[in-house]
VEXGUTOR-962210 format. One line per field, with one value per residue (C-alpha): x, y, z; chain; residue in one letter. Coordinates in Angstrom, 2 decimals, decimal comma, always signed. Layout:
% VEXGUTOR-962210
east <- X/...;
north <- Y/...;
up <- Z/...;
chain <- A/...;
resn <- A/...;
This chain:
% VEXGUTOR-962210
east <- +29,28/+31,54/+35,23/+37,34/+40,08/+42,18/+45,34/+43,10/+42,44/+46,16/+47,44/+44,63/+43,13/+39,44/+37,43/+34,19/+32,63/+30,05/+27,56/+27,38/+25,96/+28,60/+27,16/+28,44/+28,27/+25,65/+29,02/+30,55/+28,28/+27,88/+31,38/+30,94/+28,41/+31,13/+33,34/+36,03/+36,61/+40,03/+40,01/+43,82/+45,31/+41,92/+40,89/+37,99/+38,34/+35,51/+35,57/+33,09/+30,62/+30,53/+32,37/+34,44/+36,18/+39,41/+41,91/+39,65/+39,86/+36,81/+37,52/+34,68/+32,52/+33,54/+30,53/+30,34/+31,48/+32,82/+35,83/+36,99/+36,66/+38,71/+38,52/+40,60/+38,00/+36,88/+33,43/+31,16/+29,36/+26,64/+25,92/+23,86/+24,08/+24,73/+26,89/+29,22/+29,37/+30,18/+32,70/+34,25/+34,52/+36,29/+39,02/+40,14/+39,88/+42,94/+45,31/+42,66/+41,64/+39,00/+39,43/+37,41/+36,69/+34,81/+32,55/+29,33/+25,52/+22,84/+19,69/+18,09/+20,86/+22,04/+25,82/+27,18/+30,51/+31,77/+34,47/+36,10/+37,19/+41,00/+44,28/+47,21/+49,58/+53,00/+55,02/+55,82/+51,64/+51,60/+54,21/+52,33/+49,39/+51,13/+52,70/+49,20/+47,79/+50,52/+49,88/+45,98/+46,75/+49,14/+46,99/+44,03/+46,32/+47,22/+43,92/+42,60/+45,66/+44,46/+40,78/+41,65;
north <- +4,82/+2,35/+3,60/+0,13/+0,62/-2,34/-2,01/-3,20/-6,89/-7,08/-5,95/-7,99/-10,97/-10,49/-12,48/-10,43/-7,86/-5,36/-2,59/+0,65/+4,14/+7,60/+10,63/+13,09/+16,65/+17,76/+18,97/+15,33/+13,67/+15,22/+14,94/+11,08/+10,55/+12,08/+9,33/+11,38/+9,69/+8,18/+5,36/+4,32/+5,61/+5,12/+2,94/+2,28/+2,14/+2,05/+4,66/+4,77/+2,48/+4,28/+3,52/+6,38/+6,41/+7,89/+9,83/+8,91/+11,75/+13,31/+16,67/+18,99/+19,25/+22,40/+24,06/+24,21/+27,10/+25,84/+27,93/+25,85/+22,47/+19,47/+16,41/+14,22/+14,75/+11,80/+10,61/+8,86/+5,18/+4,36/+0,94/-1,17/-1,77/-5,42/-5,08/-2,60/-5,04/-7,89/-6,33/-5,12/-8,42/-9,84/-6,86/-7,83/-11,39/-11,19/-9,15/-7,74/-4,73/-2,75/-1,51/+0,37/-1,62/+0,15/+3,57/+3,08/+4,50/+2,24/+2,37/+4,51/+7,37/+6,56/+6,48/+2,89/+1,64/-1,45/-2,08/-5,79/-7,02/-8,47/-9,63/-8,19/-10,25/-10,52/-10,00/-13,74/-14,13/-11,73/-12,86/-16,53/-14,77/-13,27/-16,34/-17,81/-15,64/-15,76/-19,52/-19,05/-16,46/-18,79/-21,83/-19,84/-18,37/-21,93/-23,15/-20,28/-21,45/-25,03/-24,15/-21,93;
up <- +31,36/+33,15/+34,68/+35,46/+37,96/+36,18/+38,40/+41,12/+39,59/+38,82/+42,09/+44,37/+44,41/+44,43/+47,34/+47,34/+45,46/+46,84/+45,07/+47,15/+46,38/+46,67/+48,41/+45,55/+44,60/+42,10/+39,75/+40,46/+39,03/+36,14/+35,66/+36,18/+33,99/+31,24/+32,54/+34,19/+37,06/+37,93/+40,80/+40,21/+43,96/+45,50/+48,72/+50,41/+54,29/+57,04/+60,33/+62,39/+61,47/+57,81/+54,85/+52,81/+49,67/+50,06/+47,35/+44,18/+41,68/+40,41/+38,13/+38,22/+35,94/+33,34/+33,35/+37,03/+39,17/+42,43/+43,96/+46,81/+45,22/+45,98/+43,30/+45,40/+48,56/+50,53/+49,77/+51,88/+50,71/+50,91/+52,36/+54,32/+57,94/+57,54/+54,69/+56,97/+59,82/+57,40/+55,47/+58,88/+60,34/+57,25/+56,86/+60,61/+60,36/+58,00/+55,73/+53,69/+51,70/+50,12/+46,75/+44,57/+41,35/+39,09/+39,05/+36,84/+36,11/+36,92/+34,21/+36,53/+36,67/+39,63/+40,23/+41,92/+43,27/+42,98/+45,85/+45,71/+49,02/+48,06/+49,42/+47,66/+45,60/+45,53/+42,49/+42,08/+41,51/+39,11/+36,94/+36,83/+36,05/+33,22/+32,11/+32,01/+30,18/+27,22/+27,21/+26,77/+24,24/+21,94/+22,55/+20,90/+18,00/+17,47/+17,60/+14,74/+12,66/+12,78/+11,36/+9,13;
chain <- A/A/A/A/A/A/A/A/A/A/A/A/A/A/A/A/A/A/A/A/A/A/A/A/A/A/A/A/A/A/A/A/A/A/A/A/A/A/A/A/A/A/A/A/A/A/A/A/A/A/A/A/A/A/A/A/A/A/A/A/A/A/A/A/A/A/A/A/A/A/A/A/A/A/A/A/A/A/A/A/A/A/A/A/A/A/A/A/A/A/A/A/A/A/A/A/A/A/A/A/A/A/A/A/A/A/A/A/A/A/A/A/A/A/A/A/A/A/A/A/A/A/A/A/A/A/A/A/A/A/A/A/A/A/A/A/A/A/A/A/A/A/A/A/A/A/A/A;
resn <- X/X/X/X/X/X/X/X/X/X/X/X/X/X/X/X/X/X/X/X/X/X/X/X/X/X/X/X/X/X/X/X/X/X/X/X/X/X/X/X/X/X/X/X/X/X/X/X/X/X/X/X/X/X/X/X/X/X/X/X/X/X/X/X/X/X/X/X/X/X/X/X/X/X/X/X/X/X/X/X/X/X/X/X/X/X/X/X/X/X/X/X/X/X/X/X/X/X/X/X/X/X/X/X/X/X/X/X/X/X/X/X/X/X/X/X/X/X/X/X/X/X/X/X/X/X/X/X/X/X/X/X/X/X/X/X/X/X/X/X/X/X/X/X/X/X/X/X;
């Protein structure tokens, strides 16, 4: 199962993507692995020499029986040491940002990450990008008209 955040790749321009683990809840990830997992709001930001995924809404799991829960809790990554101090020195070198990209289940089981180092874009990008991508799509429809 594979949760996209797509607001993420419309809002930022994606530099550099990264593969982390999520220290989760045995509940969470059962509610994962039914894809209910909702990245929209989310960020990724790194304190302390550890990275943490903040405001990303998991919904327990229905079975589960968990009083006190929180599904908006902040969750920490899990990352290497080298990958930490890299992505570190790239958020201050500029005005940059880590987002969560998409939430997935490796063949193994195992629940991944995918955070996307970006810069955010202003409206004037994302109107071009639009604009592009209506071109594309008419040149294509054109295109099928011709052949067929």
């Amino acid at each position: 199962m594979k949760n996209v955040n797509r607001s993420a790749r419309h809002d930022y321009f994606i530099q550099d993507t990264v593969e982390a683990g999520i220290q989760l809840l045995g509940p969470e990830v059962k509610s994962i692995k039914q894809g209910r997992v909702k990245l929209d709001a989310s960020h990724v930001r790194i304190l302390a020499g550890e990275a943490f995924l903040i405001n990303a809404s998991i919904p327990l799991y229905e079975y589960s029986n968990m009083p006190d829960y929180s599904p908006t809790r902040t969750r920490k990554l899990l990352l290497h040491k080298n990958q930490l101090v890299s992505l570190e020195t790239k958020l201050k070198q500029g005005k940059l940002t880590l987002i969560p990209l998409s939430c997935y289940t490796t063949g193994r089981g195992i629940i991944k990450l995918e955070i996307g180092l970006g810069r955010a874009k202003q409206t004037r990008d994302k109107r071009k990008e639009l604009r592009k991508r209506a071109l594309d799509r008419d040149v294509e429809r054109a295109l099928r008209e011709k052949e067929g």
